[in-house]
N, C-alpha and C positions, 0 to 999 in steps of 0.2 A: 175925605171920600171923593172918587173921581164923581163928577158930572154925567147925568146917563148922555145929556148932548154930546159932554165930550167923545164920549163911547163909541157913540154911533157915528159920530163923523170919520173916528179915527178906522172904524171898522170898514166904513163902504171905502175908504182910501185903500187900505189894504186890501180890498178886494178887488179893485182898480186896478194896484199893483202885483196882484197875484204872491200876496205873500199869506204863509198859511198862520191862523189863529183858532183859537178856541175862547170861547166866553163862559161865565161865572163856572170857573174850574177850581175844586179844593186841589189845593196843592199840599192838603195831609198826606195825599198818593204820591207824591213824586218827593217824600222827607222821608230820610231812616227814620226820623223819630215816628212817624205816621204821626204828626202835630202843623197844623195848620189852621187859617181858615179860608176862605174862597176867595180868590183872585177876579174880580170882574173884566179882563181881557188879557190874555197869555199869546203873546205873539212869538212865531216859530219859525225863524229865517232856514233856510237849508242850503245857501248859497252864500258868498260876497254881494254881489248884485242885491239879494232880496236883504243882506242887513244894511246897506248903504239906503235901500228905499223906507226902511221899517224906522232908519235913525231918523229922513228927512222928515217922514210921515210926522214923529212923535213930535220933531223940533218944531215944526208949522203950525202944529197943535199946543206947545208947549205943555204938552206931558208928559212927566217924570217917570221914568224907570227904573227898574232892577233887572241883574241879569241873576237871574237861578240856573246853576248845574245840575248835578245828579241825586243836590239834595243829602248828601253826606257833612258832618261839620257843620251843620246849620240848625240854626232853633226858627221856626217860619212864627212872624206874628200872626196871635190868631182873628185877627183883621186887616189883610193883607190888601186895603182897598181902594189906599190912596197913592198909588200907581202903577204903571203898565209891567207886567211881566215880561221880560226879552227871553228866551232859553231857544238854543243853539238845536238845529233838528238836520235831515237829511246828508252833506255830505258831510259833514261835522262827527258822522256817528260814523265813520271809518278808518281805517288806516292802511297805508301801503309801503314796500319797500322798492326804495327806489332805485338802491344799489344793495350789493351786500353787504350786511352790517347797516343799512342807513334809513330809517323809518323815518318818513312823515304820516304824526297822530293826527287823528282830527278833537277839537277840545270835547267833541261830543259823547267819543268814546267810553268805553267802560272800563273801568284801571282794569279790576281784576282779573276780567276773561283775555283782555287786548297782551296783557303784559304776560299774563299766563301763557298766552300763545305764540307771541313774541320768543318767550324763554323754549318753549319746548319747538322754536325751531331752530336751536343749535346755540342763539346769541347770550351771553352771562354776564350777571351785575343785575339784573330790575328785577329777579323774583322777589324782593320784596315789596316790589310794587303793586303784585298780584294778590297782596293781603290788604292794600290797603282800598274800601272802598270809594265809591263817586264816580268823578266822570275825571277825565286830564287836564282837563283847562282849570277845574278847581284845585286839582294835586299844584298846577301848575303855581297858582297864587299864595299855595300858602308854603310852595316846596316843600310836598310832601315826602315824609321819609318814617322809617323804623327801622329797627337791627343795623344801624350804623350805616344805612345808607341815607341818599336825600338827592329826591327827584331833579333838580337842578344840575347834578354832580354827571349825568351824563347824557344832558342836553348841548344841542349843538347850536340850535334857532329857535326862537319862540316869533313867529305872528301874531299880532296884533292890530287892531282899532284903535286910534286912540286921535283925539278932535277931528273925525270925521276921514281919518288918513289912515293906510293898511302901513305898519309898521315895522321891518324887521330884523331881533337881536339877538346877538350873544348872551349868555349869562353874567360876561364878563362886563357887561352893556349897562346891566341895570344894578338896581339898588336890591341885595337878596341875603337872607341869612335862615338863622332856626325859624325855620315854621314861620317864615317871612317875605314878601317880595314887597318892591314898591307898588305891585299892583293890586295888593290885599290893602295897602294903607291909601293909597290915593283911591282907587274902584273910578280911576278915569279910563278903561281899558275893559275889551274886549277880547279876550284870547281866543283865537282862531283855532291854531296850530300847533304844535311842534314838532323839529326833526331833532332825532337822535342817532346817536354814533355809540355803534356798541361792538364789542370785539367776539370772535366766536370761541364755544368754547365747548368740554366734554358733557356731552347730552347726559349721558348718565349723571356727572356730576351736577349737573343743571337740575336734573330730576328732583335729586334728593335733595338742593337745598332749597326747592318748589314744596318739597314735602313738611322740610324739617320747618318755615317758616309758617306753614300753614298750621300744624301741628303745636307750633309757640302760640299762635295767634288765638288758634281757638279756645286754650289752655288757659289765657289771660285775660280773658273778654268773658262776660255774660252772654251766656247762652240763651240764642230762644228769644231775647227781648229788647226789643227795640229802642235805640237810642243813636245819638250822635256822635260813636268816639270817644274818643276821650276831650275832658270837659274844658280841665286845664292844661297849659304848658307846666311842663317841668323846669323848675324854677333857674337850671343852669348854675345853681349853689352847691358847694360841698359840706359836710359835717364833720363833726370833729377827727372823726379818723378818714379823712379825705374821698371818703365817697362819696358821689352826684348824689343830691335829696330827689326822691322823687315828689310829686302832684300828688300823689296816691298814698304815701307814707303820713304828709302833711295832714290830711283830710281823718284818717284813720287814727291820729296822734289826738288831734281834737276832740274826738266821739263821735263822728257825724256818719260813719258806717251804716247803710241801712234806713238812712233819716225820710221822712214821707212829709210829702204836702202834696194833696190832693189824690191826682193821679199818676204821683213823679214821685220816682225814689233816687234815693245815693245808693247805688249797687252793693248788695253785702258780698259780693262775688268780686269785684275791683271797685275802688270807691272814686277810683277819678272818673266812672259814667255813671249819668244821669239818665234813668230808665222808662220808660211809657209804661207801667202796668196797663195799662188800656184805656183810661181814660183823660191821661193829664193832659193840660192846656198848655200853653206859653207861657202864660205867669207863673202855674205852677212850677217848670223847671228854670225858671230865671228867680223865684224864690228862694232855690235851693241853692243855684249857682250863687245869687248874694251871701247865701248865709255862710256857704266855703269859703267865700271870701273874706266876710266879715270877723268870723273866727280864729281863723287862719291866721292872719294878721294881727289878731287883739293878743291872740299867744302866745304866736311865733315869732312874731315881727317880720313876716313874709308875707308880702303879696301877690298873690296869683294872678297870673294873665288868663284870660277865658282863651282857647284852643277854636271852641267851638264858636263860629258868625252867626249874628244875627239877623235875620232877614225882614226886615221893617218897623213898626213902632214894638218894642216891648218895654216894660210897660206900655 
């Protein structure tokens, strides 16, 4: 647990610096799962300037942070209290086109609305981006993707943070694959930006596959209840008759369809999400997450990667 002295000094610094913060904040509110517990300072840069002042602040102070998104694909510890929150605010929650066809996102943004809008003004390829929720800088880390697409596939630049230096790359730059970048595995990086290159195309056709993937999406997902996603990766294995296994097949092979602890279920509607009936905890769905795993593995001889991050001690 941080120090209240530490608190307070790092607080009057930031207000020094005019950088904006909020104190003892749950950050159940800002998690699809709506699972958390209270953050004791969440600091909210909206510029370069104020996150280079909020890095020096922490550094001087030596206190440890996280950066939280949009809170999608995340399990939040529910004692979120031994260190500082970073999450991205002001121009970070925009985005412009620079030329036509050429978008710089900010990480702040909202996939679904940004790409939705994006797509319905003429440009094609990221409607499936508009099903997938959070914020861009998190799609960005884990290269988000569905229906055959993947967020990385039509970027052009990503900006970055990274030891104290604004940084910026190619795709072809860094280390990136399924559901992977080197910035999900190392988290020495803060994602700013990116620009994307996207070619134009027949709006009506844009429409309908705006339509057709929302219409998949809702079809395949739990309705109504709150969760992160999907839990696990899809194993990238074939079966005997050469079809890709999915996450979801696995889970339901076992019995675990349905399975409760606590206030957390395995979805009897898709069984690779993990659902909030309304009052589970962290442990509760890292409970269930283990026992996918544990099973999974005892009878498949497969082991599941969790999809979904965790955000601070769980257990």
């Amino acid at each position: 647990m941080l120090k209240e002295i530490q608190i307070q000094e790092a607080i009057q610094n930031l207000q020094a610096s005019q950088v904006p913060f909020r104190e003892n904040l749950s950050l159940a509110s800002l998690s699809s799962f709506k699972i958390g517990g209270t953050a004791p300072l969440v600091v909210e840069p909206g510029e370069d300037e104020q996150i280079y002042s909020c890095l020096a602040i922490l550094q001087k102070l030596d206190l440890p942070f996280k950066i939280l998104g949009g809170g999608s694909n995340l399990l939040i510890s529910d004692h979120p209290d031994d260190f500082v929150v970073l999450r991205l605010a002001g121009s970070y929650k925009s985005y412009e086109m620079l030329e036509p066809g050429i978008f710089r996102i900010g990480a702040a943004t909202n996939t679904t609305p940004t790409f939705r809008q994006i797509s319905q003004k003429g440009y094609k390829g990221v409607e499936f981006l508009s099903t997938i929720p959070g914020w861009t800088g998190g799609a960005v880390m884990q290269n988000a993707g569905c229906y055959g697409g993947e967020l990385l596939d039509f970027t052009s630049k990503i900006e970055f943070i990274r030891n104290g230096e604004i940084h910026s790359k190619k795709p072809s730059e860094i280390e990136y694959g399924y559901r992977f970048t080197e910035f999900l595995q190392k988290k020495d990086s803060i994602i700013l930006r990116v620009e994307m290159k996207l070619d134009e195309g027949n709006l009506e056709e844009i429409e309908e596959s705006l339509k057709d993937k929302r219409d998949k999406r809702n079809s395949s997902q739990p309705e109504n209840k709150k969760s992160a996603g999907s839990m696990f990766k899809n194993p990238r294995l074939n079966d005997e008759q050469g079809k890709p296994i999915k996450a979801w097949e696995l889970i339901d092979r076992v019995g675990l369809r349905g399975a409760i602890k606590g206030g957390a279920q395995i979805s009897p509607e898709h069984c690779n999400f993990i659902v909030n009936l309304g009052s589970a905890t962290a442990l509760d769905v890292h409970y269930l997450a283990s026992l996918v795993q544990e099973k999974v593995h005892k009878e498949t001889g497969i082991l599941l990667n969790r999809e979904v991050e965790y955000f601070g001690s769980i257990p």
